[in-house]
C-alpha positions as CSV (number, residue, x, y, z in Angstrom):
1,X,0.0,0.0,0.0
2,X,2.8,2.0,0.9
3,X,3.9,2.0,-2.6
4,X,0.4,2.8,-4.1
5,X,-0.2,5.6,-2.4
6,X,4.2,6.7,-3.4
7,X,2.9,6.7,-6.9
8,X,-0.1,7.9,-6.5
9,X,1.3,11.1,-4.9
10,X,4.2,11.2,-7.7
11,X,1.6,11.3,-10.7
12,X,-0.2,14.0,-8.5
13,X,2.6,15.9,-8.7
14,X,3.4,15.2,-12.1
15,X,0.0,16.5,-13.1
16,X,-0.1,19.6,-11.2
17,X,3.7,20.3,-12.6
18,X,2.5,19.7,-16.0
19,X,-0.2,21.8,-15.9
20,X,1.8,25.0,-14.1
21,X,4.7,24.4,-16.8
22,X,2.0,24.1,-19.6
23,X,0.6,27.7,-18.8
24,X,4.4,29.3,-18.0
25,X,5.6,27.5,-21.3
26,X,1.9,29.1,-23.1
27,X,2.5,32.3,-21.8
28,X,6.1,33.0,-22.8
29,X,6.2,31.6,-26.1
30,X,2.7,34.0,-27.1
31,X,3.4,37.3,-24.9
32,X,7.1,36.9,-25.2
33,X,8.1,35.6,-28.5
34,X,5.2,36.5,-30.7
35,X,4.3,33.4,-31.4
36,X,0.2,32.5,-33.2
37,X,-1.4,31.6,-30.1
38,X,-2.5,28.3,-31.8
39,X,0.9,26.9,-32.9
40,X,2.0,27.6,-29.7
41,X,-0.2,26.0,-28.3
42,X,0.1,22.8,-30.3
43,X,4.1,23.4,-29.8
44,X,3.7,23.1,-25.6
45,X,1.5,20.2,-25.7
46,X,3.8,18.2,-27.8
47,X,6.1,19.4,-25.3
48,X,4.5,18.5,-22.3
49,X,3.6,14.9,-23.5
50,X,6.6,14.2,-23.6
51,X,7.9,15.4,-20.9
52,X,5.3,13.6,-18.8
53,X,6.0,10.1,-21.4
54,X,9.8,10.2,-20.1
55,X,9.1,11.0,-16.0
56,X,6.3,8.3,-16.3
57,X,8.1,6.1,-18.0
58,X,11.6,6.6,-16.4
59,X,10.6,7.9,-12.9
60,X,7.1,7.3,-11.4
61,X,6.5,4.0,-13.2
62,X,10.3,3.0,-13.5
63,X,10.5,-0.9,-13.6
64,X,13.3,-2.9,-11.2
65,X,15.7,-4.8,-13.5
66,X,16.4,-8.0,-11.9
């Protein structure tokens, strides 16, 4: 259980980082570098997929090599 709930609070955190990054990353790329506010927006979320792909994969969900 005590592993569950490890995770559990990891992906938390991964969500809620994700979605403050998202709007940082969204905010600079439109206000600061004049970028369409559509491409930009397709640009962070391709971003922040996989960003959240590699610390699922590599971090919160890591697997033990035996």
């Amino acid at each position: 259980k005590g592993k569950i709930a490890q995770t559990f609070l990891a992906y938390c955190l991964l969500a809620a980082g994700i979605l403050v990054g998202n709007t940082v990353l969204l905010h600079l790329l439109v206000n600061y570098a004049h970028i369409n506010p559509y491409g930009a927006k397709v640009l962070v979320e391709i971003i922040m997929f996989t960003v959240s792909w590699i610390m699922q994969r590599f971090v919160i969900f890591k697997t033990k090599k035996k």
